[in-house]
C-alpha positions in Angstrom: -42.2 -9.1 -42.3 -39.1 -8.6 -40.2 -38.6 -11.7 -37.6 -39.5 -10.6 -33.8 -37.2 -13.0 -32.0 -34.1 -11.5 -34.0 -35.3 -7.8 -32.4 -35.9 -10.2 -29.3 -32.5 -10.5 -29.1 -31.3 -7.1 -30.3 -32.8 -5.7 -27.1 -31.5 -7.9 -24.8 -27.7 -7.8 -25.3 -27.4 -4.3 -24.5 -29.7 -4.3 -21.6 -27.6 -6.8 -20.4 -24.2 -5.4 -20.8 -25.0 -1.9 -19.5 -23.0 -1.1 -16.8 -23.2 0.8 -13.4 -20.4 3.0 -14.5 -22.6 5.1 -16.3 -24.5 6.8 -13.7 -21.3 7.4 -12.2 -20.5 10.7 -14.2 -23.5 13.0 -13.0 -23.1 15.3 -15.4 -24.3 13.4 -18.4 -28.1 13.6 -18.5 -28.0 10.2 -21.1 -25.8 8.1 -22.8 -26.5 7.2 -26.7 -26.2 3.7 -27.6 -27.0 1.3 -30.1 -27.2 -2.2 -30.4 -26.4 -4.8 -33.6 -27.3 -8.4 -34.1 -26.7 -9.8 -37.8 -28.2 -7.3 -39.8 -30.6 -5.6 -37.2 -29.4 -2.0 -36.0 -31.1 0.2 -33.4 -30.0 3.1 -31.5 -31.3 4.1 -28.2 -30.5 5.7 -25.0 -30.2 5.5 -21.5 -30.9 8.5 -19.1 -29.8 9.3 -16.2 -32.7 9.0 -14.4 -32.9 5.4 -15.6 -30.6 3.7 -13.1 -28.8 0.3 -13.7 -31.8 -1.8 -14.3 -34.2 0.9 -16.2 -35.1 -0.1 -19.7 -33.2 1.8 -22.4 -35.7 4.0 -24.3 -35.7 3.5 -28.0 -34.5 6.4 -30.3 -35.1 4.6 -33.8 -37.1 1.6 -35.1 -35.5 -1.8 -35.1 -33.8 -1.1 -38.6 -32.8 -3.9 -41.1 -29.9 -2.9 -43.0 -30.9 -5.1 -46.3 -33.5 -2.7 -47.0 -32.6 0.7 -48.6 -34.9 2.7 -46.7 -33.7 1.1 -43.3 -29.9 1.8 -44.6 -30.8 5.6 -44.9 -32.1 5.9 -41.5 -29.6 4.6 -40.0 -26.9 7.3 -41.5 -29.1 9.9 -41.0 -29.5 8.8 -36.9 -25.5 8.3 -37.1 -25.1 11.9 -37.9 -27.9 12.9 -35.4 -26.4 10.8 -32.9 -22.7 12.0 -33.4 -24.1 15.9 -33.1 -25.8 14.7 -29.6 -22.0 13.3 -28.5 -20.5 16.8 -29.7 -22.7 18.7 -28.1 -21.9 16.9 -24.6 -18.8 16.0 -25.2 -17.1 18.1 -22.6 -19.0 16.2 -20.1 -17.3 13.4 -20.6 -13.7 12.2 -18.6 -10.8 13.2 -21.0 -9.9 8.9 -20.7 -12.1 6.6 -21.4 -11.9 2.9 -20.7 -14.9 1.2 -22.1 -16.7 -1.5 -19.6 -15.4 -5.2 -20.2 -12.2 -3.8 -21.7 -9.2 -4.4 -20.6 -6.2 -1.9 -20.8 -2.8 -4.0 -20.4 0.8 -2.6 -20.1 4.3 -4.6 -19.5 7.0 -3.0 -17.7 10.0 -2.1 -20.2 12.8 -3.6 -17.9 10.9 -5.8 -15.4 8.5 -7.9 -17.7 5.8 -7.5 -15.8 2.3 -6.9 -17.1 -0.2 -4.2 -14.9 -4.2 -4.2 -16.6 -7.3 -3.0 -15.0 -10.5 -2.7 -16.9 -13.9 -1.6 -15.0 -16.5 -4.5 -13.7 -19.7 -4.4 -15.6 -21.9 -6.0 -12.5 -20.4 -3.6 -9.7 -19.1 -0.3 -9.9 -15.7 -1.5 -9.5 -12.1 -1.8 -11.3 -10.5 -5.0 -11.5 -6.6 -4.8 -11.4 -3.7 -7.7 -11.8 0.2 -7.9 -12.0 1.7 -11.0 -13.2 3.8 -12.7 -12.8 3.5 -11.1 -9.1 7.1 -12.9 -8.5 8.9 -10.2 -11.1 6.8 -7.3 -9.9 8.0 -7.9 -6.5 11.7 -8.5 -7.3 11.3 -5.6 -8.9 9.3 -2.7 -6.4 10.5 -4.8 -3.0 6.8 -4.9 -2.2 5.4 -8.1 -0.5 1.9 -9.4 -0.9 1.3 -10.1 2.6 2.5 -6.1 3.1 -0.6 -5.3 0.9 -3.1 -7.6 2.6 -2.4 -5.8 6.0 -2.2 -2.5 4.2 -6.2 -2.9 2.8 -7.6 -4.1 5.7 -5.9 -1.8 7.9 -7.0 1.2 5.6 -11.0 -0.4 4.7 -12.9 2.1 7.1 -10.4 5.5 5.8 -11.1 8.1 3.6 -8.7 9.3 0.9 -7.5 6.2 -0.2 -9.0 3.5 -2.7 -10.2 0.5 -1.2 -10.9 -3.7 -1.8 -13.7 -4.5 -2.8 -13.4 -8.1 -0.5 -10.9 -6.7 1.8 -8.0 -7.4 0.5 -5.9 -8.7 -3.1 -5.4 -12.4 -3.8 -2.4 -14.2 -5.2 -3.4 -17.1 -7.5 -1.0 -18.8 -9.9 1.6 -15.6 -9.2 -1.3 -13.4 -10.7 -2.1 -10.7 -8.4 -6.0 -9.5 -8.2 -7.8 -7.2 -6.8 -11.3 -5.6 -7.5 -10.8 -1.9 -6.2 -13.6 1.1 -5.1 -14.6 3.7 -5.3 -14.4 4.6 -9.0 -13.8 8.1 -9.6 -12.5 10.2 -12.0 -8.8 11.6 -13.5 -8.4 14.8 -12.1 -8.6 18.0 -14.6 -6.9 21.1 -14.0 -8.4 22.9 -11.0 -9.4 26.5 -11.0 -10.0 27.9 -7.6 -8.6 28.0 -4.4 -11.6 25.8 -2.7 -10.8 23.3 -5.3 -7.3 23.1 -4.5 -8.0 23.0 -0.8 -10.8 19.5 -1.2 -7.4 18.4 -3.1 -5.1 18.7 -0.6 -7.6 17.6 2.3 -8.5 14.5 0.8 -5.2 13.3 -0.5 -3.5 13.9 3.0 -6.3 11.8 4.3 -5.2 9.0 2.6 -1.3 9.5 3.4 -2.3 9.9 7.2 -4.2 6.1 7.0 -1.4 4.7 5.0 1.0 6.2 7.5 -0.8 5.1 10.1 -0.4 1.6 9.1 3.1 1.8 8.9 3.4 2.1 5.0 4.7 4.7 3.0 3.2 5.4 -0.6 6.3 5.9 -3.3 4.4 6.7 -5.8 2.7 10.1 -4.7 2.0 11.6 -8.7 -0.9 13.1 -10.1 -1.4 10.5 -12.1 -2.5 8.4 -8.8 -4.9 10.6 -7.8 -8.1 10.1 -8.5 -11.7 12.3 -7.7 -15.2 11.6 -7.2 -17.4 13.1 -10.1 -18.6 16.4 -8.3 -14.9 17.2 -7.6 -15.5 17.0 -4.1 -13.9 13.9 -2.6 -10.4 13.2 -3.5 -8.9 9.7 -3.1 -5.0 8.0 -4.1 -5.3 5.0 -5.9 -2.4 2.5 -7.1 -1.6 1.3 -3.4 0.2 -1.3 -4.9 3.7 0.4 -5.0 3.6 0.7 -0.7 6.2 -1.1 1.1 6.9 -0.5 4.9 8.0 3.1 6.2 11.7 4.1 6.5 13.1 0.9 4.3 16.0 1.6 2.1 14.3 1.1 -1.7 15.8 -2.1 -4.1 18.9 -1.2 -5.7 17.9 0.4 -9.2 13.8 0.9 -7.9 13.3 5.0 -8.0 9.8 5.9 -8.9 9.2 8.8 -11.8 9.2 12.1 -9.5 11.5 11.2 -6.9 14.2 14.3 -6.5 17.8 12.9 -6.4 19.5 13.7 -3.1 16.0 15.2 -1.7 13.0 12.2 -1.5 15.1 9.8 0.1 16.2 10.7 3.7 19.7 9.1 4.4 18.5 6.4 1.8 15.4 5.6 2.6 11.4 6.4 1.9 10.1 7.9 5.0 6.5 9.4 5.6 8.1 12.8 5.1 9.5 11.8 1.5 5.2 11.2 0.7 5.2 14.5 2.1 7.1 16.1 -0.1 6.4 14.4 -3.3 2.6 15.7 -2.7 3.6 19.4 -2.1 5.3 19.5 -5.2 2.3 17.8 -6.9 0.1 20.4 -5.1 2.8 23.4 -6.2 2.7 22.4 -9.8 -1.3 22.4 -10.2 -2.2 24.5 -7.3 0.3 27.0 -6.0 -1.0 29.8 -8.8 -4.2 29.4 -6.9 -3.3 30.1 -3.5 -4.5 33.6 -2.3 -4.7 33.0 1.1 -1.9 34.0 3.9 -2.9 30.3 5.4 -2.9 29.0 2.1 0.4 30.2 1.3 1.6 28.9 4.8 0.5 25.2 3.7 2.2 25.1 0.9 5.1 26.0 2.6 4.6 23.5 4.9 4.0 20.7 3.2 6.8 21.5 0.7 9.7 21.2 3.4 12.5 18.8 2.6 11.6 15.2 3.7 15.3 15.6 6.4 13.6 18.8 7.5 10.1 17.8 7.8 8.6 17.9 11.7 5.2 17.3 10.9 3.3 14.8 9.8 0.2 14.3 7.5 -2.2 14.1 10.4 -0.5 17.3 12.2 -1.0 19.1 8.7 -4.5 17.9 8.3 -5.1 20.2 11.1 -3.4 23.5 9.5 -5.8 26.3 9.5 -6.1 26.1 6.3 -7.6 22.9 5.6 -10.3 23.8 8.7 
């Protein structure tokens, strides 16, 4: 007879691990799973129906891999469960960081290290930089620039947000546990599309501009979108500094145009500008079949030292109404 408090424990691990990130993709109607403890196996599912604290429903036995019987079903569920993951697998975001795991990278010349991995009690990303002292030798930024910043941008749209407020500095380890969580961006295919893009990003320009910060890093790679494709939202906040400042010597971020981006040697509003149209030229201007929408990208494309507008003046551009 197979012992019940070992299948005791097979169930709960997993029911205790599961995270809120997976309702978050609305697409996926359930999630295989399965769960091991010694030589116990069982694979089951959560739908998406279930929410965070549903039990996960139970697609084999509790199987004990010493017998031979057990060891067959098993394989033949591992096939069955890897022909349910192909045939949903476009559902799922091209990246995927698993819950709990941490995804670390050090700067090549600066030393730092940047990781984020995704909060399995909240639906939230935690990110650090340390040591915080190198990182800001390097960008120029200052911590109590970044306090300001998330506070003054909490209540905004278009821009990521802290979970408590703002970051913390402990031990020169920067932290900060960051919402909403959304999605990479994949390749947009209509002109409505591009225009919820363009809306929502410039949202979150006109809040950081608002609060006297300028962006830098303006890629496409920093923008993130909610999982409906809807809501659109820049991330990575962590490379603003104050508006019009000449950068560090040797800081230029990737996608900055020599002799264009900079106005007179220094990041303005308008350089944010800019680096978003050609962002928004590159993956939307195929799409534009509008006179307006045409006009907007025109717009938003001038030259940061030719730039008279600003992201809350182009919020209101026809097009965007």
């Amino acid at each position: 007879m197979k012992d019940p408090t070992r299948q005791e424990v097979l169930f709960i691990r997993p029911t205790m691990t599961k995270s809120p990130l997976y309702a978050a993709i609305p697409s996926i109607e359930y999630l295989p799973c399965f769960a091991a403890a010694g030589n116990l196996l069982q694979f089951y599912c959560i739908a998406k129906g279930d929410g965070v604290a549903g039990l996960p429903r139970d697609v084999s036995p509790v199987l004990d891999l010493t017998y031979t019987n057990d060891r067959a079903w098993a394989v033949i569920t591992a096939v069955k469960f890897y022909q349910l993951l192909r045939a949903q697998c476009s559902r799922y975001p091209y990246y995927v960081l698993r819950a709990g795991d941490e995804l670390c990278a050090r700067h090549d010349t600066a030393g730092f290290k940047r990781s984020i991995f995704f909060r399995t009690d909240i639906l939230a990303v935690h990110k650090r930089v340390y040591p915080w002292s190198d990182y800001e030798e390097w960008s120029g930024v200052c911590f109590k620039d970044l306090q300001e910043l998330y506070r003054a941008t909490a209540n905004c749209q278009g821009v990521v947000h802290a979970v408590q407020g703002a970051p913390t500095l402990v031990a020169d380890k920067y932290s900060v546990d960051l919402v909403p969580v959304g999605l990479q961006p994949t390749v947009l295919s209509t002109e409505e599309e591009a225009r919820c893009m363009a809306g929502g990003l410039l949202q979150g320009l006109a809040a950081i501009h608002e609060a006297g910060f300028v962006h830098r890093d303006v890629r496409w790679d920093n923008f993130v979108c909610s999982p409906e494709g809807r809501r659109w939202f820049l991330i990575d906040l962590e490379t603003c500094a104050r508006a019009n400042q000449q950068p560090k010597d040797g800081f230029q971020l990737f996608g900055w145009q020599s002799d264009i981006t900079l106005v007179e040697g220094r990041y303005t509003c308008a350089s944010d500008l800019y680096q978003l149209g050609l962002v928004f030229n590159a993956k939307c201007g195929s799409l534009l079949e509008s006179e307006a929408g045409k006009e907007f990208l025109n717009a938003i494309l001038t030259q940061p030292i030719d730039q008279r507008l600003s992201a809350v003046e182009l919020l209101r551009h026809e097009w965007l109404r």
